[in-house]
C-alpha positions as CSV (number, residue, x, y, z in Angstrom):
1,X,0.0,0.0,0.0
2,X,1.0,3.4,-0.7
3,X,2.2,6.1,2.0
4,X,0.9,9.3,1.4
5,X,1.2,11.0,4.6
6,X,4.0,9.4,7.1
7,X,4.0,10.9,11.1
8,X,7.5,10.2,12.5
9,X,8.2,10.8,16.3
10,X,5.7,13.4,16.6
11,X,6.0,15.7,19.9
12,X,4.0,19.0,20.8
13,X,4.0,20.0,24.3
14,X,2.1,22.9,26.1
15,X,4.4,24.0,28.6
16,X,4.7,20.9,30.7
17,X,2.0,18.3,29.3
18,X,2.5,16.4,26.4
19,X,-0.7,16.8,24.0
20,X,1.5,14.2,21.4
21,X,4.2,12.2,22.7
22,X,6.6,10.6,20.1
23,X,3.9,9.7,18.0
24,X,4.4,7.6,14.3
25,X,1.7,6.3,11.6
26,X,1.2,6.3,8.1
27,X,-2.1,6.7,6.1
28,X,-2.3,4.7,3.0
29,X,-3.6,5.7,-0.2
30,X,-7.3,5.5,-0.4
31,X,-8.4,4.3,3.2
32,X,-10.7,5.6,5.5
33,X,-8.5,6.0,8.6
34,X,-10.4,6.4,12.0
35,X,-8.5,8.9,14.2
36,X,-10.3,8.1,17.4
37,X,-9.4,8.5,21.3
38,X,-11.1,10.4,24.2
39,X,-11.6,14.3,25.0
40,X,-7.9,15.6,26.0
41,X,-6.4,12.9,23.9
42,X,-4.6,14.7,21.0
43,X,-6.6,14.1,18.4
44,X,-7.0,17.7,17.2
45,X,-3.4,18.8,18.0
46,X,-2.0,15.6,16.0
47,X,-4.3,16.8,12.9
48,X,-3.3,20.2,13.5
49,X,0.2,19.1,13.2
50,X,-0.2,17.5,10.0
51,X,-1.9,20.3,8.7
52,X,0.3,22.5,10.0
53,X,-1.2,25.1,11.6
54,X,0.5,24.0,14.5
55,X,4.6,24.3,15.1
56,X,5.6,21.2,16.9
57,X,8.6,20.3,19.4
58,X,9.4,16.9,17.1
59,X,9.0,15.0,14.8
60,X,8.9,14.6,10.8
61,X,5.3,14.6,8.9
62,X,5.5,14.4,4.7
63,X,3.0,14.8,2.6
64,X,3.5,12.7,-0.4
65,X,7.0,12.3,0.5
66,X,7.5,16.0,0.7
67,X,7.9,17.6,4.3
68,X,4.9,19.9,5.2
69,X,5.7,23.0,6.3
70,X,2.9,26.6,6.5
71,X,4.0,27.1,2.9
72,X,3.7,23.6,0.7
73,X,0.7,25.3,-1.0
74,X,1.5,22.5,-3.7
75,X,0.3,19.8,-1.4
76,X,-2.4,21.9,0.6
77,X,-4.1,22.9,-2.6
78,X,-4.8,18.8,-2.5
79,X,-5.9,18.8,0.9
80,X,-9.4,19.2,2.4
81,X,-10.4,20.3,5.5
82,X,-14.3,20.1,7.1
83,X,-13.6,21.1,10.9
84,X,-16.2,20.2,13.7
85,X,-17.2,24.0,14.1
86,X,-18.9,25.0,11.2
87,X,-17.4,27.7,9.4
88,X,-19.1,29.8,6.5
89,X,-19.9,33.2,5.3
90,X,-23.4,33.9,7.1
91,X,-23.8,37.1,4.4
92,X,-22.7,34.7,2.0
93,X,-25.8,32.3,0.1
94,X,-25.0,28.5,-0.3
95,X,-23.8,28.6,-3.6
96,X,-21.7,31.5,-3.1
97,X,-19.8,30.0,0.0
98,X,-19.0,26.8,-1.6
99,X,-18.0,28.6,-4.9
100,X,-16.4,31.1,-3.0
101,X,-13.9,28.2,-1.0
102,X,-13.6,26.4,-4.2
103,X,-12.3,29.3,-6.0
104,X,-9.4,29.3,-3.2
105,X,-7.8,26.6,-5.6
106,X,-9.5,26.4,-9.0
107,X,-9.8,29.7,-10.9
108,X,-11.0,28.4,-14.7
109,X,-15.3,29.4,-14.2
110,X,-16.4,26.8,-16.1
111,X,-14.6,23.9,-13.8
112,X,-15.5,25.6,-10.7
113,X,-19.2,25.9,-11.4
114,X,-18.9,22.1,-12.4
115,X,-17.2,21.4,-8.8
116,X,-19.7,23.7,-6.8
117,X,-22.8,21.7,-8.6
118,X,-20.8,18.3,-7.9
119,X,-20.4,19.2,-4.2
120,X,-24.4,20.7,-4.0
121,X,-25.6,17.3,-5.3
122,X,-22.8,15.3,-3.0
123,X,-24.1,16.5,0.5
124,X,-28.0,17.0,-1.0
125,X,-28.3,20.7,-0.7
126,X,-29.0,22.0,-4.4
127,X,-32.3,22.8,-3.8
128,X,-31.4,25.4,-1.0
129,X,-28.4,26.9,-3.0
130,X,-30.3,30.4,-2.5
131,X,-30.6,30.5,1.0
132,X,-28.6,31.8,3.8
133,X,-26.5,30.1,6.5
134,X,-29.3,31.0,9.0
135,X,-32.2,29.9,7.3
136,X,-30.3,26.1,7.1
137,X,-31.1,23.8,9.9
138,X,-28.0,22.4,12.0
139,X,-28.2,19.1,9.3
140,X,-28.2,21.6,5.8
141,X,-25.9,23.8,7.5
142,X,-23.0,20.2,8.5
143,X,-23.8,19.6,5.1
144,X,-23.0,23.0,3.7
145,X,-19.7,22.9,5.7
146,X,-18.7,19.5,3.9
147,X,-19.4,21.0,0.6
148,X,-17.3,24.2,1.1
149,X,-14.3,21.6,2.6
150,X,-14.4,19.2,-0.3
151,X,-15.5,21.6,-3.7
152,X,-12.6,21.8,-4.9
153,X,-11.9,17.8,-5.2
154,X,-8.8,17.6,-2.8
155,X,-7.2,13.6,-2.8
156,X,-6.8,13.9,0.8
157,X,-9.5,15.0,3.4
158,X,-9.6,15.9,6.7
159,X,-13.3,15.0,8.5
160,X,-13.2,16.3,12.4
161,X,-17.1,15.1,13.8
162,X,-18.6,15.7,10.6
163,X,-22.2,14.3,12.0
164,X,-22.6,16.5,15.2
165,X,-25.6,17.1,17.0
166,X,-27.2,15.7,13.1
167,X,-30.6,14.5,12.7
168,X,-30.2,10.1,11.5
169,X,-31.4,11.6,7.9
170,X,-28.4,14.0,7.6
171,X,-26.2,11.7,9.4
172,X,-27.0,9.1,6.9
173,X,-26.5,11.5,4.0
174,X,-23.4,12.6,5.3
175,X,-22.2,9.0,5.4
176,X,-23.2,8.3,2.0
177,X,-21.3,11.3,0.3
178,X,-17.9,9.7,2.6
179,X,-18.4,6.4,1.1
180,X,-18.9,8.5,-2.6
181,X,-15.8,10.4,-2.1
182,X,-13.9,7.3,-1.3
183,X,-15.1,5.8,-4.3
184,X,-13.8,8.4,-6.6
185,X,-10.5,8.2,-4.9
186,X,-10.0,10.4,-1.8
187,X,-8.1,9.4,1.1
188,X,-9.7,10.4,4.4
189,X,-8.9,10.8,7.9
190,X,-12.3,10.8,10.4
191,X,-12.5,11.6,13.4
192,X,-16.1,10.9,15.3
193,X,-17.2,10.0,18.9
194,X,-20.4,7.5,17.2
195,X,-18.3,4.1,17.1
196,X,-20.8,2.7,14.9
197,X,-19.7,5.4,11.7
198,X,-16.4,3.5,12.0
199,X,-18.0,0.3,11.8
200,X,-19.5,1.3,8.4
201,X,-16.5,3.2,6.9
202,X,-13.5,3.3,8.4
203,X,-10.8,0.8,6.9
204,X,-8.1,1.0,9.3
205,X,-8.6,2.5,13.0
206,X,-5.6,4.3,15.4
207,X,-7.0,4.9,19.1
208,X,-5.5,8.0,21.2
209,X,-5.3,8.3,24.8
210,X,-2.6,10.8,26.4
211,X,-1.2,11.4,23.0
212,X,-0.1,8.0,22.3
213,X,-1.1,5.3,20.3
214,X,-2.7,2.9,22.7
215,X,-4.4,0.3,19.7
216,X,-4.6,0.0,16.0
217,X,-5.9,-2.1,13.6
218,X,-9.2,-3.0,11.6
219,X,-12.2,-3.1,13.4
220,X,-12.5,-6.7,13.4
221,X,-8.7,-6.7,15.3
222,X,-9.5,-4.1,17.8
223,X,-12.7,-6.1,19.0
224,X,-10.1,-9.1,19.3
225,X,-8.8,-7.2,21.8
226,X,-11.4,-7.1,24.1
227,X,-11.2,-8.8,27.3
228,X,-15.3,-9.7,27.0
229,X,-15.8,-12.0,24.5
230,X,-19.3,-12.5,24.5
231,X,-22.4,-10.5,26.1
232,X,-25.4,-12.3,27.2
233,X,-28.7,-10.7,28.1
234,X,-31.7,-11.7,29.7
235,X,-35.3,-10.3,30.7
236,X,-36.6,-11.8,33.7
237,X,-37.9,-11.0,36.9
238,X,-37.5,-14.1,38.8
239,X,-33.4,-13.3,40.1
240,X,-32.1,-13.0,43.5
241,X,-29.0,-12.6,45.3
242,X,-28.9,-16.1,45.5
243,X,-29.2,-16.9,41.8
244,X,-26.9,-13.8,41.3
245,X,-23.9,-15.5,43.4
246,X,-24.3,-18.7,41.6
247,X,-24.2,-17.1,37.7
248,X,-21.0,-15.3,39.0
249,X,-19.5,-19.3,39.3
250,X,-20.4,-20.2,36.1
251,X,-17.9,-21.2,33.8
252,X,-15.8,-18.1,32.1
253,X,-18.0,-15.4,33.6
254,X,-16.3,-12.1,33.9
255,X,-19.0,-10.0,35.3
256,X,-22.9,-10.0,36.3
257,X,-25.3,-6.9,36.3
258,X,-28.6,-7.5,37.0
259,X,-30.8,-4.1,37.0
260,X,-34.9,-3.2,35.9
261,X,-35.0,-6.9,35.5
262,X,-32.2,-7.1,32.5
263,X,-29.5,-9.7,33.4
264,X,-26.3,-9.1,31.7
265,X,-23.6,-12.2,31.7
266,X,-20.4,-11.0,30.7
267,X,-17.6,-14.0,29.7
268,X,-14.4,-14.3,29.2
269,X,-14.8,-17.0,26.4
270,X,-17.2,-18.0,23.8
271,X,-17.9,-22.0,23.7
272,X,-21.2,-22.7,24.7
273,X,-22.1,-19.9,27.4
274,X,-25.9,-19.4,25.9
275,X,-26.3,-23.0,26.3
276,X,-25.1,-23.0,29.7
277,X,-27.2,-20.2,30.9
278,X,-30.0,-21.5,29.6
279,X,-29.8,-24.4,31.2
280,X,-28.9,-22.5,34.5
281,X,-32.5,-21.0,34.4
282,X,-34.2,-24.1,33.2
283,X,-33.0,-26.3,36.2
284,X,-34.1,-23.5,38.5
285,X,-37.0,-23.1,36.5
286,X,-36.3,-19.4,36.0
287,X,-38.9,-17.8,33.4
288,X,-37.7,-15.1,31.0
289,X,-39.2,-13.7,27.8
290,X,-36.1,-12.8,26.0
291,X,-31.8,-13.7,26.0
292,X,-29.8,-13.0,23.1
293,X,-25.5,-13.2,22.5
294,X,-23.6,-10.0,21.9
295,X,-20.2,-9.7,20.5
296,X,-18.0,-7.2,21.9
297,X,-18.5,-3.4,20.0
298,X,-15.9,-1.3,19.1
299,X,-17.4,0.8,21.6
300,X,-16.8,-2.0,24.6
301,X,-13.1,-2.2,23.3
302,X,-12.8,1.8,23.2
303,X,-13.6,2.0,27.1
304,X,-12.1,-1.0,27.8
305,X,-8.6,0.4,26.7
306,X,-9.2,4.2,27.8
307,X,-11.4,4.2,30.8
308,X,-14.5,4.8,31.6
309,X,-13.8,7.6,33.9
310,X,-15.2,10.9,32.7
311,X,-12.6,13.5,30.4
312,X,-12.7,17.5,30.2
C-alpha cells in the first residue's frame, strides 16, 4: 500500500503536558483511517500538526513524501479540511460559500461551477443553493460545511465530527457522500465520537489516549482485543442474590449486572455460554421472555482500553 502521509516521532507539548508524545503512523492511499481517542487525547493537536497550523517540538510529517511546512501550497491545494465548528460566510448564500472556498484553488469558471454543482448534489443541498446560513437547519448547515471543505476535489480529506448534533437523515446523507468520495479516490482521515460510523466506513482505525497510540488495527482486530468475548442478556424477573452468586460461578464469567429486570452475563470465552445459561435457568426453573448473544463493539473495546472515567 501506498504512504501518502508518514508521522515520524511526533512531539507537541504545552508547557509541561505532552498533548502528542513521540507519535508515528502512516495513512495509505485511499483508506478511510479512523482517528479516534477520548476528550484531552490529541486528536486535534495531532491533525493540527499535520496540517500545519500547529509548530511542533518533534518529529517529521510528509505529505507525499514531501515535508509539510505553513508554505507547501503544492500539497495543501490537494488537501481538504471540514472542521467540527462549522465555518461559512453567514452574508454569504450556499452557492456562493461553496464557490467562493472552491475558487481558493481552482480559478477556470467553467470547472468551478462544475465542482460547486458536484459538491451541491454530494451533501444534497441544491435545492437550497439560495438560501442563507441561517435559514439552514443544524443538518443543511453540517452539510453545507462539507461541501465548502471538499469543492474543490482535494485527494486527501480531513473530517473532524462531521455528524454532530445531526438529525439520522443527515447523518445518513453525510455518510453516503464519505463512502462517494472514497469511491472516486480520496483518502480520508475521520475523526467521530459514534463508534458505529467506523464500523461502516473506516478501513483501518488508530485509538489515542494521552497522545499516544494505545491500539490500532481493523475493526475486526481491535474487537479481538477485548477482554469480554461474549455478552449475554436476559429479561426476567425471577433473580435473586442467591441466583446472582451462583451465575457469577459459572464457567468463564467475567462479570454479572442484574438491574430493571435485565440480566447481563459477561464471559471471558465464547464455547457454549448461551447454552449453559440457559440451562442454569431451566433447572431453577427461571422464566424469562427474552436472551440473546452480543459480541464485543468497538465501543466495549474503546472503554475498555481508555477508561470509563469521565474527560474534560
Amino acid at each position: 500500500m501506498e504512504s501518502i502521509i508518514e508521522v515520524k516521532s511526533l512531539t507537541k507539548r504545552y508547557k509541561e503536558k505532552r498533548a502528542v508524545d513521540d507519535l508515528s503512523f502512516d495513512v495509505y492511499k485511499g483508506e478511510i483511517l479512523g482517528l479516534l481517542g477520548p476528550n484531552g487525547s490529541g486528536k486535534s493537536t495531532t491533525m493540527n500538526c499535520i496540517l500545519s497550523l500547529l509548530n511542533f517540538d518533534r518529529g517529521n510529517i510528509k505529505i507525499y513524501g514531501k515535508e509539510m511546512t505553513p508554505n507547501a501550497y503544492d500539497i495543501k491545494r490537494k488537501i481538504g479540511v471540514v472542521f467540527q465548528d462549522v465555518a461559512v460566510f453567514d452574508e454569504l448564500t450556499v452557492y456562493d460559500n461553496i464557490d467562493y472556498f472552491c475558487g481558493l484553488y481552482i480559478t477556470d469558471k467553467k470547472m468551478k461551477k462544475k465542482y460547486v454543482d458536484d459538491a451541491m448534489k454530494l451533501v444534497g443541498i441544491e435545492e437550497y443553493k439560495k438560501y442563507f446560513p441561517k435559514q439552514l437547519s443544524g443538518g443543511l448547515l453540517r452539510r453545507l460545511n462539507i461541501a465548502c471543505g471538499i469543492a474543490h476535489k482535494p485527494e486527501i480529506i480531513f473530517l473532524d465530527e462531521p455528524t454532530v448534533a445531526v438529525d439520522p437523515q443527515s447523518r445518513n446523507n453525510i455518510l453516503e457522500g464519505i463512502e462517494t468520495l472514497r469511491k472516486n479516490g480520496a483518502t480520508i482521515v475521520y475523526t467521530t465520537h459514534y463508534m458505529e460510523e467506523v464500523e461502516i466506513l473506516c478501513d483501518r482505525v488508530i485509538i489515542l489516549d494521552k497522545g499516544k497510540i494505545i491500539a490500532s488495527g481493523t475493526t475486526d482486530e481491535l474487537k479481538e482485543l477485548a477482554k469480554t468475548k461474549e455478552k449475554i442478556r436476559v429479561e426476567t424477573k425471577e433473580l435473586g442474590n442467591k441466583e446472582i452468586h451462583e451465575i457469577k460461578k459459572l464457567s468463564c464469567v467475567e462479570e454479572v449486572l442484574y438491574k430493571d429486570n435485565i440480566l447481563e452475563v459477561m464471559y471471558t470465552d465464547e464455547n457454549n455460554n448461551l447454552e449453559n445459561i440457559i440451562g442454569y435457568l431451566k433447572s431453577n426453573n427461571i422464566k424469562y421472555s427474552r436472551i440473546f448473544s452480543e459480541r464485543p463493539t468497538l465501543n466495549d473495546v474503546f472503554l475498555e482500553l481508555t477508561g470509563k472515567e469521565l474527560r474534560d
